[in-house]
PAVOSE-126161 format. One line per 10 residues: number of its first residue (from 1); their letters; for each residue x, y negated, z negated of C-alpha. Coordinates in pm, 1 decimal. Each point is the difference from the previous one (the first is absolute). Example, Ala and Ser with C-alpha at 12.3 -4.5 7.8 and 13.67 -1.06 7.14 Angstrom:
# PAVOSE-126161
1) as) 1230.0 450.0 -780.0; 137.0 -344.0 66.0
This chain:
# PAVOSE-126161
1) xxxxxxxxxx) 14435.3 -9307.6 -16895.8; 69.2 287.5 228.8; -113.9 276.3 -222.2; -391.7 -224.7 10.4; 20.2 3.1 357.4; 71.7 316.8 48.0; -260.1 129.2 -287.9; -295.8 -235.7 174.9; 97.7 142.1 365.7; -55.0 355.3 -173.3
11) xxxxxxxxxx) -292.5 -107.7 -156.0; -110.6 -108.3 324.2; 118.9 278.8 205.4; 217.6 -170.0 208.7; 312.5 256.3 41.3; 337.5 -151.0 -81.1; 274.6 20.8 247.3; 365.6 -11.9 -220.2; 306.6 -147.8 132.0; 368.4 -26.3 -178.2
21) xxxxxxxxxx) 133.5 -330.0 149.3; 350.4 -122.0 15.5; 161.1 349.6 32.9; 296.6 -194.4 129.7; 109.2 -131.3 -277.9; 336.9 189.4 -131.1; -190.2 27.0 -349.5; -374.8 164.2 167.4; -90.8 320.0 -121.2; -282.6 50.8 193.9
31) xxxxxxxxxx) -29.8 404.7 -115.7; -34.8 -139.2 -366.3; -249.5 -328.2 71.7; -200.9 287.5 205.1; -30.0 226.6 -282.0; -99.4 -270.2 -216.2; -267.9 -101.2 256.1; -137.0 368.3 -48.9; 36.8 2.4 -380.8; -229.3 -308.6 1.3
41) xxxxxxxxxx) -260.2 160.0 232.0; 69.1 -186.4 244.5; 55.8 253.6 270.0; -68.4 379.9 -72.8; 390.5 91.7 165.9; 234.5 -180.8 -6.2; 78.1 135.6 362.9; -271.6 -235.7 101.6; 199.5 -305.2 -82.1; 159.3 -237.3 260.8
51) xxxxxxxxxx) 343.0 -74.7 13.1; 48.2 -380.4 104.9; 230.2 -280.1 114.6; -126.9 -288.9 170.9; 355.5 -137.2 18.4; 137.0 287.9 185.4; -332.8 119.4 123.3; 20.6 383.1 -103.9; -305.3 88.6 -83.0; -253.5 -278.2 171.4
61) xxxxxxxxxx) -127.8 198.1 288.5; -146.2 293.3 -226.4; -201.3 -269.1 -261.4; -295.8 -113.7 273.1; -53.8 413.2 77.2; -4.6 122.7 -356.9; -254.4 -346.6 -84.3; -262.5 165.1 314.8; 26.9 327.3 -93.9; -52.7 -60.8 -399.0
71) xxxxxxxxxx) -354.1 -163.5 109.4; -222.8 226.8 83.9; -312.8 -57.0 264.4; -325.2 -114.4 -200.5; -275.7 217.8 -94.4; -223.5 -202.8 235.5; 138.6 122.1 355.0; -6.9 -305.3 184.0; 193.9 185.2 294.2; -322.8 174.6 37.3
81) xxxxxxxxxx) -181.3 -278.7 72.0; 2.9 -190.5 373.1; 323.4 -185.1 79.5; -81.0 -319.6 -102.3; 385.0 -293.4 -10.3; 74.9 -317.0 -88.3; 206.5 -162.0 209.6; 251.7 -217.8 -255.9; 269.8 -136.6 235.4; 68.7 -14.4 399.6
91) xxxxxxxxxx) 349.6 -124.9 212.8; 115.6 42.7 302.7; 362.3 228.9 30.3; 181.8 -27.0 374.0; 34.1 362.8 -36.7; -303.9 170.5 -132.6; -238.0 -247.8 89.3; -277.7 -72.7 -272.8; 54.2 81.9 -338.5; -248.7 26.0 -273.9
101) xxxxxxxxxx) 8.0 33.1 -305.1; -325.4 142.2 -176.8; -152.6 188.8 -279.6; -171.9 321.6 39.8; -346.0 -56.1 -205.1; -173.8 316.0 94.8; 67.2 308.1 206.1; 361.4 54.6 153.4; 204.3 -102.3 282.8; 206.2 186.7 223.2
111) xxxxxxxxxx) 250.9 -70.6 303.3; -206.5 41.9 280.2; -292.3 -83.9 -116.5; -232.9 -256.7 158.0; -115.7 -318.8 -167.7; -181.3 -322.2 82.7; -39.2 -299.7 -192.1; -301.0 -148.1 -126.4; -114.5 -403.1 142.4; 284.4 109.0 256.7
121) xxxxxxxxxx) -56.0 83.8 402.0; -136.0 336.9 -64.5; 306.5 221.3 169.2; 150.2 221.5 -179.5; 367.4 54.3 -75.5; 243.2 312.6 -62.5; 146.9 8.8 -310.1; 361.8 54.5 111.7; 220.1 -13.0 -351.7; -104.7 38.9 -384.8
131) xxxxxxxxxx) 187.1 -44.7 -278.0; 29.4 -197.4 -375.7; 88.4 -345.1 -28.9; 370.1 54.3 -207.7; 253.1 -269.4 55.0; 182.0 306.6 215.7; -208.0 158.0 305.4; -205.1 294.9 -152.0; -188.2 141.6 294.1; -237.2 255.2 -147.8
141) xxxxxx) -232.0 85.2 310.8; -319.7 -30.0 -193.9; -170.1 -253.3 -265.9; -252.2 138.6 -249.0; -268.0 -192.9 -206.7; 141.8 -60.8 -380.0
């Protein structure tokens, strides 16, 4: 089953991202399953493989990175475009004030930047944080379209 996925997301283009779980375990050899990763063209070098344990958590914080930088931006250059959002989600924190959560559609976003929201009062507001929406805080500084 794995070895169809992984031959349709070639076939498709979409770039794999490899990971060697359970390195934990007292009977993981992670240097052997990532050399069999490459030997299956899964990964060109076997450097590129992740080293993973979700019970100890070695590992976890470098899988989101590696999955944005293996996708590339799209030929069509929506950051060129107007900065268009959606907004998705909205609360109220007692030390940050409002917090929402939205999508970048078109364009980019960066800290400082001024917005206003459409069928709202017409101000405009400073964009005072940026980040991605990780279960941990990932404060980036700037959204892009894509």
């Amino acid at each position: 089953q794995t070895l169809k996925v992984a031959a349709a997301a070639r076939a498709a283009g979409v770039p794999l991202v490899c990971a060697a779980s359970k390195i934990d375990l007292p009977t993981a050899d992670a240097v052997e399953v990532a050399l069999e990763l490459a030997a299956l063209e899964f990964t060109k070098d076997p450097e590129d493989v992740l080293y993973v344990s979700a019970k100890s958590g070695d590992g976890v914080d470098g899988v989101m990175p590696a999955i944005i930088d293996a996708f590339k931006q799209p030929a069509d250059d929506r950051r060129a475009r107007p900065t268009r959002c959606r907004v998705l989600d909205g609360r109220y924190d007692i030390t940050r004030g409002v917090v929402a959560v939205i999508q970048c559609v078109d364009g980019s976003l960066r800290e400082g930047d001024r917005i206003a929201f459409l069928g709202g009062d017409g101000k405009e507001h400073t964009v005072q944080e940026l980040g991605l929406l990780t279960p941990a805080h990932h404060r980036t500084g700037f959204l892009n379209a894509g």
